[in-house]
C-alpha positions, -999 to 999 in steps of 0.1 A, spaced: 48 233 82 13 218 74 4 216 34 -24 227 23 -53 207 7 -68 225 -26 -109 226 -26 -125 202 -55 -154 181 -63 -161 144 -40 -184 123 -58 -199 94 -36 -209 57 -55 -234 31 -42 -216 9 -61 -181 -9 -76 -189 -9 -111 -197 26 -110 -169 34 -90 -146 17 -117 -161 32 -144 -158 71 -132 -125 60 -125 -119 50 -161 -132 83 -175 -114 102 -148 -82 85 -154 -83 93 -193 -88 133 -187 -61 156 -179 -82 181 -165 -88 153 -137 -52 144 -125 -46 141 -85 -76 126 -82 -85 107 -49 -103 75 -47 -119 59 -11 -136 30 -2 -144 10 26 -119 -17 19 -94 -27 -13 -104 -40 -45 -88 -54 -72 -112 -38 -97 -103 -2 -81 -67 -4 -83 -69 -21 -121 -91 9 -129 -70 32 -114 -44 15 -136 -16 3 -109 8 -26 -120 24 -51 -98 30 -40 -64 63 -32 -56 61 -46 -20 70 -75 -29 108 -69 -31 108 -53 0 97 -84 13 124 -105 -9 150 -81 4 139 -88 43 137 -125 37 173 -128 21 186 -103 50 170 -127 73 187 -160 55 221 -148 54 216 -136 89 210 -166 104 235 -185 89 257 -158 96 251 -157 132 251 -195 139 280 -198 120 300 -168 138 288 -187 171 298 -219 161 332 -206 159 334 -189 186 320 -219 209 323 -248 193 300 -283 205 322 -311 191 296 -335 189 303 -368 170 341 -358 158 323 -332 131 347 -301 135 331 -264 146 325 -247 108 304 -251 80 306 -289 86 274 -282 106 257 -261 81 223 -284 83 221 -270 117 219 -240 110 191 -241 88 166 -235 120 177 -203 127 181 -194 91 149 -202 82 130 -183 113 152 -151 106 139 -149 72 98 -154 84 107 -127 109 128 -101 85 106 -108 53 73 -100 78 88 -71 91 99 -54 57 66 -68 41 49 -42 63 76 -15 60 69 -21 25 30 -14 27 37 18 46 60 34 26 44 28 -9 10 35 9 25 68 22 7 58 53 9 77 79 -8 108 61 -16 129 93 -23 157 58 -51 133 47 -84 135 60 -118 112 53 -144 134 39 -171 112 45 -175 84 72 -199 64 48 -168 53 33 -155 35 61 -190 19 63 -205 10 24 -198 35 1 -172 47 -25 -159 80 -32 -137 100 -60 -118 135 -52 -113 159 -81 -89 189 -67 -96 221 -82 -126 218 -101 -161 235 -93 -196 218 -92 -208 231 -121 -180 221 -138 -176 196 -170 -157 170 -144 -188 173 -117 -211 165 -148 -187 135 -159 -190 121 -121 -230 126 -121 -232 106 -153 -209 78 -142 -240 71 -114 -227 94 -83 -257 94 -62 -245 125 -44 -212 156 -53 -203 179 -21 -183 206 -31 -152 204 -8 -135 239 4 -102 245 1 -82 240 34 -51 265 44 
C-alpha cells in the first residue's frame, strides 16, 4: 500500500545561516510540525537547529563491537577445546587466552562496522522509497525546508520568505 504525501510549502536557502535560522522559527511553531529539511550534505548547525541530541548510533555500534569480542573469544576458545595444539606443556583452555585476542579483536572491527551502519539506516529510516527530492539543487548547493499542509499565502510561507528563502514552490499533494 503506498502512503500518501500531503501538499505544503518548500522553501529553498542560498545559505546555512539562513537555513538554521528558518529552522529555529519553524521548530518553535506548532502550526509547522513535520517539517522537512534537505541539503546537499550534513551539518552540525542543521541538526543543532533542528534540535537533535546525541545520536543514538552509537550503541548500536557498542552492541556490535561487544557481540564481536565475546565472539571471538568464544570461538577460539570452543576450537581450542575441540582441537587442542599443546605447544610448550600449556594445556588446551583459557591458559591460551592471549591468543585469542587476534581473533577477538578483528570480530569486534567487523561486528561494530557492520551494526554502525545498520545503525545509520535504521535511525535514518533510509531506505524511504515514499520520499522523494523536490529539487535537484539540493543535491548540488542549496538548502531546502518542507512545511506539509500549509498554502503559499499562508502566515508559515511569509515566516520562510522573511527568514531569506530566495524562492517557495507550492508542492501538490500526492495520492
Amino acid at each position: 500500500m503506498k502512503k500518501s504525501r500531503p501538499g505544503g510549502v518548500l522553501a529553498i536557502y542560498r545559505y546555512l545561516d539562513d537555513t538554521c535560522d528558518a529552522i529555529t522559527k519553524v521548530r518553535s511553531r506548532e502550526d509547522c510540525k513535520g517539517y522537512d529539511v534537505y541539503s546537499p550534505t550534513s551539518y552540525h548547525e542543521i541538526e543543532h537547529a533542528c534540535g537533535f541530541g546525541s545520536s543514538p548510533v552509537k550503541w548500536f555500534t557498542l552492541c556490535g563491537a561487544m557481540t564481536g569480542t565475546i565472539s571471538g573469544f568464544a570461538l577460539a576458545l570452543c576450537m581450542d577445546y575441540d582441537w587442542p595444539i599443546v605447544v610448550g606443556g600449556k594445556t588446551a583452555g583459557i591458559y591460551s587466552l592471549p591468543a585469542y585476542v587476534v581473533l577477538g579483536f578483528e570480530l569486534t572491527i567487523l561486528f561494530g562496522g557492520i551494526m554502525t551502519i545498520a545503525g545509520m539506516l535504521v535511525m535514518g529510516k533510509l531506505p524511504n522509497p515514499t520520499q522523494r527530492i523536490f529539487d535537484e539543487r539540493f543535491t548540488d548547493d542549496r538548502f531546502g525546508i518542507f512545511i506539509p499542509n500549509v498554502a503559499l499565502d499562508g502566515v508559515q510561507a511569509d515566516l520562510l520568505k522573511e527568514c531569506g528563502a530566495e524562492e517557495l514552490k507550492l508542492i501538490e499533494p500526492e495520492v
